[in-house]
Backbone as a ProteinNet text record, in pm:
[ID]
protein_1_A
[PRIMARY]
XXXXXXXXXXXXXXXXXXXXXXXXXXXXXXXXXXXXXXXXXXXXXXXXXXXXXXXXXXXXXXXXXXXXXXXXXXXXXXXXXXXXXXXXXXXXXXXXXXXXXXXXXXXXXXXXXXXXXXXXXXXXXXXXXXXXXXXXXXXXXXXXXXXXXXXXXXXXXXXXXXXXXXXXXXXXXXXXXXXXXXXXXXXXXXXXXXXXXXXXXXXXXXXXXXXXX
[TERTIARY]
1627.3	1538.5	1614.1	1711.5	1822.8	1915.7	1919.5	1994.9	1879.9	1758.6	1653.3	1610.1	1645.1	1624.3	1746.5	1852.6	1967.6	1993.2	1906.2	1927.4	1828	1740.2	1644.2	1673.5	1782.2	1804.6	1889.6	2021.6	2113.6	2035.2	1941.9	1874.2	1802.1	1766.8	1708.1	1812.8	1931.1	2039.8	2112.4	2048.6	2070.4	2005.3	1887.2	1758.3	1758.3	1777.8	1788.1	1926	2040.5	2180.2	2088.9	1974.4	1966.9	1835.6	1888	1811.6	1679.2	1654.4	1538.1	1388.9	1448.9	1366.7	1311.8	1199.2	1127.2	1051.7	1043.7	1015.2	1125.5	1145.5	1302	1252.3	1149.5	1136.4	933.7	955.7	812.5	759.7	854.6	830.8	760.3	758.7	711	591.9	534	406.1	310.8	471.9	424.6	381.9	240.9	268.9	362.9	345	466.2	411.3	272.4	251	258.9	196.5	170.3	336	449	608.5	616.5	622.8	674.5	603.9	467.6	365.5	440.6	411.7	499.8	619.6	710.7	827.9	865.2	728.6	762.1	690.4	589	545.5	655.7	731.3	811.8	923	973.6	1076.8	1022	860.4	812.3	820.3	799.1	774.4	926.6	1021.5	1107.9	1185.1	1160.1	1201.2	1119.6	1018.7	980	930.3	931.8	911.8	1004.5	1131.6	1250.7	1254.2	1112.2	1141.5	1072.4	1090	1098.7	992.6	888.1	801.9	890.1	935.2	928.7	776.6	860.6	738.8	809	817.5	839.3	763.2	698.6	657.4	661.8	643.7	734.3	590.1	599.8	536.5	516.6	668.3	614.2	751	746.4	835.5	892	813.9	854.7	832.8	746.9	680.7	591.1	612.4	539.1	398.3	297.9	168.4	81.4	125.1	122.9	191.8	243.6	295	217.7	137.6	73	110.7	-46.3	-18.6	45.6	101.9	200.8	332.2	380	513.8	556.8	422.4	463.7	448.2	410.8	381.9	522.4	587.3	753	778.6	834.9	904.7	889.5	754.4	713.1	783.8	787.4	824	985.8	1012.7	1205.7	1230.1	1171.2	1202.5	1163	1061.7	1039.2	1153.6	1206.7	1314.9	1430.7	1504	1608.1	1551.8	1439.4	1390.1	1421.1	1377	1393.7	1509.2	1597	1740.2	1864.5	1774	1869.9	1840.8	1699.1	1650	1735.8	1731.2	1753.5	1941	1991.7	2153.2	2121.2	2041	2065.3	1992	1983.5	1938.8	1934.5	1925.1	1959	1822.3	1749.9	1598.8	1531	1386.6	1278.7	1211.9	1122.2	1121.9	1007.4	870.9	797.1	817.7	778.6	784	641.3	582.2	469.8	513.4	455	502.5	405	440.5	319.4	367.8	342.7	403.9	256.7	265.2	111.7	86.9	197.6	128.8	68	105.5	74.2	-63	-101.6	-174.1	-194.1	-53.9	-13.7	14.9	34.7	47.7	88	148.9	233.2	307.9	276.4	357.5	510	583	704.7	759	792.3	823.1	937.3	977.4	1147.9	1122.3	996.7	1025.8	879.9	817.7	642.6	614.7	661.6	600.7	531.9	600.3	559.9	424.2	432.1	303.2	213	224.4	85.5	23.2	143.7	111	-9.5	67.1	0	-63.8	-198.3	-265.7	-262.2	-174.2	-190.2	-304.1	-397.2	-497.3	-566.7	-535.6	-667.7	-598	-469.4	-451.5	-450	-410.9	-448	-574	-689.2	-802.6	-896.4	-872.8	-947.2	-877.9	-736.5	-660.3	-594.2	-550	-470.7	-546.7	-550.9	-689.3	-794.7	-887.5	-969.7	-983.6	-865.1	-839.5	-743.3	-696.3	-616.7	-711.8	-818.5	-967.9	-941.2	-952.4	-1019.4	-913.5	-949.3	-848.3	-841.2	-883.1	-859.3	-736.8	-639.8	-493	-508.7	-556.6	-564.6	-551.4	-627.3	-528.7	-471.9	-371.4	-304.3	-188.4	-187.5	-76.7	-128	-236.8	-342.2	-367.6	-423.8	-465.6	-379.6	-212.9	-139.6	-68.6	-104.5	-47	-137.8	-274.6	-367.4	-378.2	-326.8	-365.2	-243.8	-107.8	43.5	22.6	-21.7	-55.3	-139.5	-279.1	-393.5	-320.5	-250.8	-194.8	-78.4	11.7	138.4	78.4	-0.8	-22.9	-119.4	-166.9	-264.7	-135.9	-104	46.1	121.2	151.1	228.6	108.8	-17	-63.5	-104.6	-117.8	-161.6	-19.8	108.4	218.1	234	200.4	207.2	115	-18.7	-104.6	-83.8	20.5	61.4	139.6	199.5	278.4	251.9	123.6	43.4	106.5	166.7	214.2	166.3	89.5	41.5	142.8	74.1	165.6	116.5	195.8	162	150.2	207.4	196.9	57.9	-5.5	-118.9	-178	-315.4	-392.5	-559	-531.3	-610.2	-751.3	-862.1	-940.3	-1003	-932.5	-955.1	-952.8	-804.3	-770.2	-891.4	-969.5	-1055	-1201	-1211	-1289.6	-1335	-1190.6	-1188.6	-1214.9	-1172.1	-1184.1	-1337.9	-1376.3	-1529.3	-1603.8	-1611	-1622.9	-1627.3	-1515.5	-1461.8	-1511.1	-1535.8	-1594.7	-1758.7	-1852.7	-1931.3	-2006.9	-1897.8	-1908.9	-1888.2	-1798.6	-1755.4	-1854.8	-1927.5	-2050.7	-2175.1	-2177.9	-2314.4	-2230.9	-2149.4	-2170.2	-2204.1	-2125	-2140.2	-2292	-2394.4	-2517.3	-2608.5	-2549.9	-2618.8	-2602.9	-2476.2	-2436.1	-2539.6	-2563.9	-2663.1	-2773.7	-2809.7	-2966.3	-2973.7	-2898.9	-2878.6	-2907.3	-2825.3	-2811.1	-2899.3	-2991.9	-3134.8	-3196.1	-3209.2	-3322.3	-3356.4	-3187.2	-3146.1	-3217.8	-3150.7	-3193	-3342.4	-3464.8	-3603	-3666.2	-3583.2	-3655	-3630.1	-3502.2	-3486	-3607.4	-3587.8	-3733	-3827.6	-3879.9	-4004.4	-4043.1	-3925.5	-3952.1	-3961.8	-3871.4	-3897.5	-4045.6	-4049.1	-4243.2	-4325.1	-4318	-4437.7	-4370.4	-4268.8	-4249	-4253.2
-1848	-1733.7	-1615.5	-1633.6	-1561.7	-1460.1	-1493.4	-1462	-1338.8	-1400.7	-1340.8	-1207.8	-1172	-1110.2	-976.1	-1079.6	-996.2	-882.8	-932.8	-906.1	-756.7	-791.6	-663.7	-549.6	-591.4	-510.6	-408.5	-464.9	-409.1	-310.2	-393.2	-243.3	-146.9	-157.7	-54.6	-1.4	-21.2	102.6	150.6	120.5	184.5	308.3	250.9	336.9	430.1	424.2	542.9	658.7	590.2	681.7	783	741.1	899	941.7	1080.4	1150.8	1161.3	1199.9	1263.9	1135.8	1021	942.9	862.2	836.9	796.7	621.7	636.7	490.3	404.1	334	238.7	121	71.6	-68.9	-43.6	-101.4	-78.6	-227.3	-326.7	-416.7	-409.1	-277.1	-337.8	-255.8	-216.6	-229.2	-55.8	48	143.8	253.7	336.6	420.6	501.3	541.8	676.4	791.4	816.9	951.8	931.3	826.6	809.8	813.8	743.7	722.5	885.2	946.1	1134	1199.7	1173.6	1222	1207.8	1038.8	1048	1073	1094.7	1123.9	1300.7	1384.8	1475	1521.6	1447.1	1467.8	1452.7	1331.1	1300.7	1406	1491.5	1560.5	1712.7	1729.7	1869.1	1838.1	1717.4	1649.2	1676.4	1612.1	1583.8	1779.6	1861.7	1993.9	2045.9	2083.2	2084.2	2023.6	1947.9	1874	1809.4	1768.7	1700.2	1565	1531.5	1391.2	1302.7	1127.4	1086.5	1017.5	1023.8	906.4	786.6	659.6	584.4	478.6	419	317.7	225.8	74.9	-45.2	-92.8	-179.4	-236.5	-342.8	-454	-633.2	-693.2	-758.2	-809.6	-954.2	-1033.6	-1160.8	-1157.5	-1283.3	-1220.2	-1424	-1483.5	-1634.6	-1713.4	-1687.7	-1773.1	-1846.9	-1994.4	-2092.9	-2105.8	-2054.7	-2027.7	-2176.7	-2231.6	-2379.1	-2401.6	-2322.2	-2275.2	-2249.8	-2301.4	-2209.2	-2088.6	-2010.7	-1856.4	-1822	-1880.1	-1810.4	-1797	-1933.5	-1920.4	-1865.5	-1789.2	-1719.2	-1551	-1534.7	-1429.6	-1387.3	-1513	-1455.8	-1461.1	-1501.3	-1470.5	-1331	-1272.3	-1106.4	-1046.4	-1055.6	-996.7	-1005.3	-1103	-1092.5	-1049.3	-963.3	-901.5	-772	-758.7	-605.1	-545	-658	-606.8	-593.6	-618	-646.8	-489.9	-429.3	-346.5	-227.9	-229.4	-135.5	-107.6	-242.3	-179.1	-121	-126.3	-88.6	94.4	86.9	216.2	304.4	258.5	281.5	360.7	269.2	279.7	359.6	390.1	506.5	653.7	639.2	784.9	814.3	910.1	975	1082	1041	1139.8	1062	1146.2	971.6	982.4	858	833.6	718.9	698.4	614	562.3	395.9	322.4	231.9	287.4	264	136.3	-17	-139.8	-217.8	-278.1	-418.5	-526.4	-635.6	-780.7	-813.5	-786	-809.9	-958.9	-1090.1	-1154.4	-1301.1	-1131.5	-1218.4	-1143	-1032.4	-973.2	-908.2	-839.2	-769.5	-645.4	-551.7	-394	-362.4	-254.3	-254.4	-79.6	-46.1	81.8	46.1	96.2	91.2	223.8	223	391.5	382	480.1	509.3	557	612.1	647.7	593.4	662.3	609.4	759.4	837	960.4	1008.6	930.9	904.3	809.2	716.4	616.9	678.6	787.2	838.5	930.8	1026.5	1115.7	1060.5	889.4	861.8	730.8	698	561.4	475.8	375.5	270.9	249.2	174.2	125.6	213	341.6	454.4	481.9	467.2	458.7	340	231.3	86.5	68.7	104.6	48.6	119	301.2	316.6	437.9	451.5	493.1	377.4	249.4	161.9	67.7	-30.2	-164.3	-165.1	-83.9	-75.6	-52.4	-2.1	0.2	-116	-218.6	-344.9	-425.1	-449.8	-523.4	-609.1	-576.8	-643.2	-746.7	-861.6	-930.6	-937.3	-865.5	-846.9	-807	-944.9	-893.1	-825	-792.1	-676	-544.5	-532.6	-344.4	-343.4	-488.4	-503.4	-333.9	-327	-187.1	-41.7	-71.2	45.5	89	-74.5	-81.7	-41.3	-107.9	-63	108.1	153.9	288.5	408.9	334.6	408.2	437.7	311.7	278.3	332.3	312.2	379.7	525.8	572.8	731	778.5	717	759.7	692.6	630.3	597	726.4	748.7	823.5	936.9	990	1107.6	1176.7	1071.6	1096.5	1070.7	1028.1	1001.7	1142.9	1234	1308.2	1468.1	1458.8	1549.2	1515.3	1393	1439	1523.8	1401	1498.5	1667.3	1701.2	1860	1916.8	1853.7	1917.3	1913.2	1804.6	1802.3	1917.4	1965.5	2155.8	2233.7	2234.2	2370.3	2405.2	2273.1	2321.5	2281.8	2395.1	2280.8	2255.9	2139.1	2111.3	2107.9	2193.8	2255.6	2107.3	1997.7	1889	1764.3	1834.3	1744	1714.9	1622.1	1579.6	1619.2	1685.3	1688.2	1591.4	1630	1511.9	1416.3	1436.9	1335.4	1186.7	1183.4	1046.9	975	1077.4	1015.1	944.2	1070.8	1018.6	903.2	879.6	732.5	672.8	663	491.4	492.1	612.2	542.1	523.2	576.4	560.8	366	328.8	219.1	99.9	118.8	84.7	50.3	192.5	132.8	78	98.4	-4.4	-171.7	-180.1	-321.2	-316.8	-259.4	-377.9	-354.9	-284.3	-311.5	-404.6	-436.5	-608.6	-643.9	-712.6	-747.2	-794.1	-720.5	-659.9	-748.4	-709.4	-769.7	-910.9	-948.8	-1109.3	-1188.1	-1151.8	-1205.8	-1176.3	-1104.4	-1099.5	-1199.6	-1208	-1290	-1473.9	-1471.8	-1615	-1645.1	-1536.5	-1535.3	-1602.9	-1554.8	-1525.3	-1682.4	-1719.2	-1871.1	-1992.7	-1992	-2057.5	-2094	-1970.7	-1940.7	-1994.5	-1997	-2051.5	-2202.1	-2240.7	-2377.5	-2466.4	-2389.1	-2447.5	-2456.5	-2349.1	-2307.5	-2479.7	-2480.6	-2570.8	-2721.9	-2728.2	-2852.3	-2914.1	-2786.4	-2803.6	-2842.3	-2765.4	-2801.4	-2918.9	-2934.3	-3062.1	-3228.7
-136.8	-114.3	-54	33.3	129.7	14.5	-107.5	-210.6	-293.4	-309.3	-400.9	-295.7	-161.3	-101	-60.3	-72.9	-58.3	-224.6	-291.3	-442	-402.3	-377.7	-334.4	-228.6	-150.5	-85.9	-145.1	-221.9	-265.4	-364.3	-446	-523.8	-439.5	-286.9	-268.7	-179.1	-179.8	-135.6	-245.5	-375.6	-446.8	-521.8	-468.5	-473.9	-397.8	-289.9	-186.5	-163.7	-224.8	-307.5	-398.6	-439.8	-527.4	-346.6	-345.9	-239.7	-296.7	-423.9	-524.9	-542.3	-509	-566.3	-396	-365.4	-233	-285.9	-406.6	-426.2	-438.4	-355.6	-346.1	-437.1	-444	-577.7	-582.5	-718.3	-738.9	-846.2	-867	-895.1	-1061.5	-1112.5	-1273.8	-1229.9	-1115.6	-1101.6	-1068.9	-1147.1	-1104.2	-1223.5	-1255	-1401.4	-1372	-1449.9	-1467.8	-1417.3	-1415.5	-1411.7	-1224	-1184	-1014.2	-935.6	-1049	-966.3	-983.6	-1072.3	-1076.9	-975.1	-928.4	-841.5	-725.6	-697.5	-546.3	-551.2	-629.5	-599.3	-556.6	-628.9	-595.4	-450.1	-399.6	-315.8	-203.7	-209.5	-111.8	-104.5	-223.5	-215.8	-118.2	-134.5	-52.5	64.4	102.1	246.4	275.5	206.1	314.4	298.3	212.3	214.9	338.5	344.1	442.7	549.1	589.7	686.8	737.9	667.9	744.1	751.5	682	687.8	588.5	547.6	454.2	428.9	334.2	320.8	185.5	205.9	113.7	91.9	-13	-105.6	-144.5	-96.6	-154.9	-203.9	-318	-363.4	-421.3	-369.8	-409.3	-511.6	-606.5	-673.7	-670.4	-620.8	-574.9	-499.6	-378.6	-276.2	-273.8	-383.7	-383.2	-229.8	-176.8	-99.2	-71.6	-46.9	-86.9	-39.1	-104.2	-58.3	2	17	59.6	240.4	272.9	389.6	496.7	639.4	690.1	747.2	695	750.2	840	934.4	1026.5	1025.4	940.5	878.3	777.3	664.2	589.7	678.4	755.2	800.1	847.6	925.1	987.3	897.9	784.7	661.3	589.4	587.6	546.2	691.8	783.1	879.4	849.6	814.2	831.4	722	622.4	472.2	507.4	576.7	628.9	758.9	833.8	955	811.9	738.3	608.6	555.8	534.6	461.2	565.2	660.8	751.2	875.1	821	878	774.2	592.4	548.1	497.3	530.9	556.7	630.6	735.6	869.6	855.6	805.1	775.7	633.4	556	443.3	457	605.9	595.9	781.1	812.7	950.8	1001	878.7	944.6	941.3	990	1032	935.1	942.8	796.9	774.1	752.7	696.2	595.4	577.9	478.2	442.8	332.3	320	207.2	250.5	194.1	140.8	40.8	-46.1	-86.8	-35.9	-133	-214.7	-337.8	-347.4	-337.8	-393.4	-452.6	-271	-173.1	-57.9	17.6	-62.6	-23.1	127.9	102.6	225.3	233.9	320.8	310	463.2	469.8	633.5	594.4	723.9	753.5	832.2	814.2	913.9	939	1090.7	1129.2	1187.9	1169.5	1252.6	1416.7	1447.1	1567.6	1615.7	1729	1772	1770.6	1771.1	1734.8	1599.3	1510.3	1342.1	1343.8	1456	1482.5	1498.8	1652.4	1700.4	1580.6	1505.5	1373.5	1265.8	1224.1	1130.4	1181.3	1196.4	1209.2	1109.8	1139.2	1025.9	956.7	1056.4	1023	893	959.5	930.6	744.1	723.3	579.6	536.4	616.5	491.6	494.2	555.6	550.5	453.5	475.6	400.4	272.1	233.6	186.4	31.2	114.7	38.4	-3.2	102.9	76.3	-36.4	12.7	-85.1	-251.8	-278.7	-412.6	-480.4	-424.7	-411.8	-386.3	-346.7	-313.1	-438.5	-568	-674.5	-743	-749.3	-815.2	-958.8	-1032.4	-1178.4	-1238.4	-1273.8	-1272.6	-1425.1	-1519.2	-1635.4	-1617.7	-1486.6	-1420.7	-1246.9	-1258.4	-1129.5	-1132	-1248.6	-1240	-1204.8	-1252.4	-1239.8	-1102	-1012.2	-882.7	-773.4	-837.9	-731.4	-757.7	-864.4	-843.5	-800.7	-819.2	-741.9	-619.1	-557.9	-391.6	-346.8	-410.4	-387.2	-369.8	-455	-480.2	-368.1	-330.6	-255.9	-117.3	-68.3	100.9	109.2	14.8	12.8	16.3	-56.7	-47.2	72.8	166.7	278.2	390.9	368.4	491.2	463.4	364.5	354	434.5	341.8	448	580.6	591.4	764.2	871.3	807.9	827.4	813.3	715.4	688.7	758	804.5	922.7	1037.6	1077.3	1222	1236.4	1154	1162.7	1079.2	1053.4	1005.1	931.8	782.7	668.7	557.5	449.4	299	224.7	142.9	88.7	-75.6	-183.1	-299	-365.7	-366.4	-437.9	-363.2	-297.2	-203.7	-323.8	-305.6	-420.1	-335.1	-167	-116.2	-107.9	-118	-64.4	-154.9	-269.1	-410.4	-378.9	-263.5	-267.9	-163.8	-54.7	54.5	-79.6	-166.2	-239.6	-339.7	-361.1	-465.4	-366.4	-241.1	-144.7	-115.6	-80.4	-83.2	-211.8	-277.1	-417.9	-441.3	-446.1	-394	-329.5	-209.7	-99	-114.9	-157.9	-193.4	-331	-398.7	-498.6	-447	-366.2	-348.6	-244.9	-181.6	-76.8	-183.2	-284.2	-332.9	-457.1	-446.4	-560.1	-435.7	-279.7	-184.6	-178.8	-135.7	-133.3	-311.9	-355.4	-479.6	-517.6	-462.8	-498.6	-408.4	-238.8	-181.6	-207.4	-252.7	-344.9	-389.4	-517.3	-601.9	-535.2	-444.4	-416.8	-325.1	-293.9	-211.7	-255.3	-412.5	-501	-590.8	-613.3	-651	-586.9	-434.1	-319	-308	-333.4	-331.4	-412.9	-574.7	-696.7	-643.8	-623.5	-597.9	-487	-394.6	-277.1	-381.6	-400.8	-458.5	-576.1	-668.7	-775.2	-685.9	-589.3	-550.9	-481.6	-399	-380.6	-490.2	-583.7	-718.1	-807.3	-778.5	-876.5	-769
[MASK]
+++++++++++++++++++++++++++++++++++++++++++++++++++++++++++++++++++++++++++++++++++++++++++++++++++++++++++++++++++++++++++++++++++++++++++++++++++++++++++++++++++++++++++++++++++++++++++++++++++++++++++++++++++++

């Protein structure tokens, strides 16, 4: 596994040798029109602003899902410290790394400084920025899902940045991306909402028949 990891790293210091490009791996899993998007977003950010948003994206990270959750959890943790010390050594400005292993169903910010922390709230973009559009397990538009949610976290991380110094930014997507997540959101509590109807309604006929029969 030590090998399948070291393999990933080397491509993403290779990835990060080109200055132009902010997605260091995207696993197969990115369109085209969303990798040109963020890439140019990241190039206004770091022109003006000085500093870097990346995007990893792991598709399967070969960990034995049979593992309990806590030992696979240090294992995502010692691929994200590998991720963010080689960050760290390819560049000299600060620098967010907005991250996904999907097939562990995970997502994580990493920051170069805590001033980049207080700037940007994790929570406040994986929850209602990233997550929610990764919600659905329908692997027929797993590519779809993750370049949506790539696009709509990256691009809310880049303006809140440009508002912390009262700068726009010509490549924003502005409040489109707040709009898909709820969009989103309440779509997924009214299946939520409708599935327990449903199994209300099941439950009720079932009593019901056993009385009269």
């Amino acid at each position: 596994m030590r090998n399948i990891f070291l393999g990933m790293m080397i491509f993403v210091s290779l990835a990060m040798a080109n200055e132009k490009i902010y997605i260091v791996n995207h696993s197969g899993l990115m369109d085209q029109r969303a990798y040109e998007k963020i890439n140019a977003i990241g190039r206004e950010v770091e022109s003006k602003l000085d500093i870097k948003i990346y995007l990893d994206i792991k598709g399967n990270v070969k960990i034995d899902k049979t593992l309990p959750r806590e030992q696979r959890f240090k294992i995502i943790k010692n691929i994200e410290k590998d991720l963010f010390d080689i960050v760290s050594k390819n560049t000299k400005k600060e620098f967010i790394v907005l991250t996904m292993i999907i097939d562990q169903h995970y997502t994580n910010l990493l920051y170069s400084n805590d001033n980049l922390k207080k700037i940007i709230q994790k929570n406040e973009i994986l929850n209602d920025y990233v997550i929610p559009l990764l919600a659905s397990q329908d692997k027929n538009i797993l590519k779809s899902k993750v370049s949506a949610a790539s696009l709509n976290g990256y691009a809310q991380i880049a303006d809140l940045l440009a508002d912390e110094k009262d700068i726009e930014l010509e490549s924003s997507i502005g409040s489109s991306g707040k709009v898909v997540s709820e969009i989103w959101k309440v779509f997924m509590y009214t299946m939520f909402f409708i599935g327990i109807i449903a199994y209300t309604y099941v439950i009720m006929r079932e009593k019901k028949a056993k009385k009269n029969g």
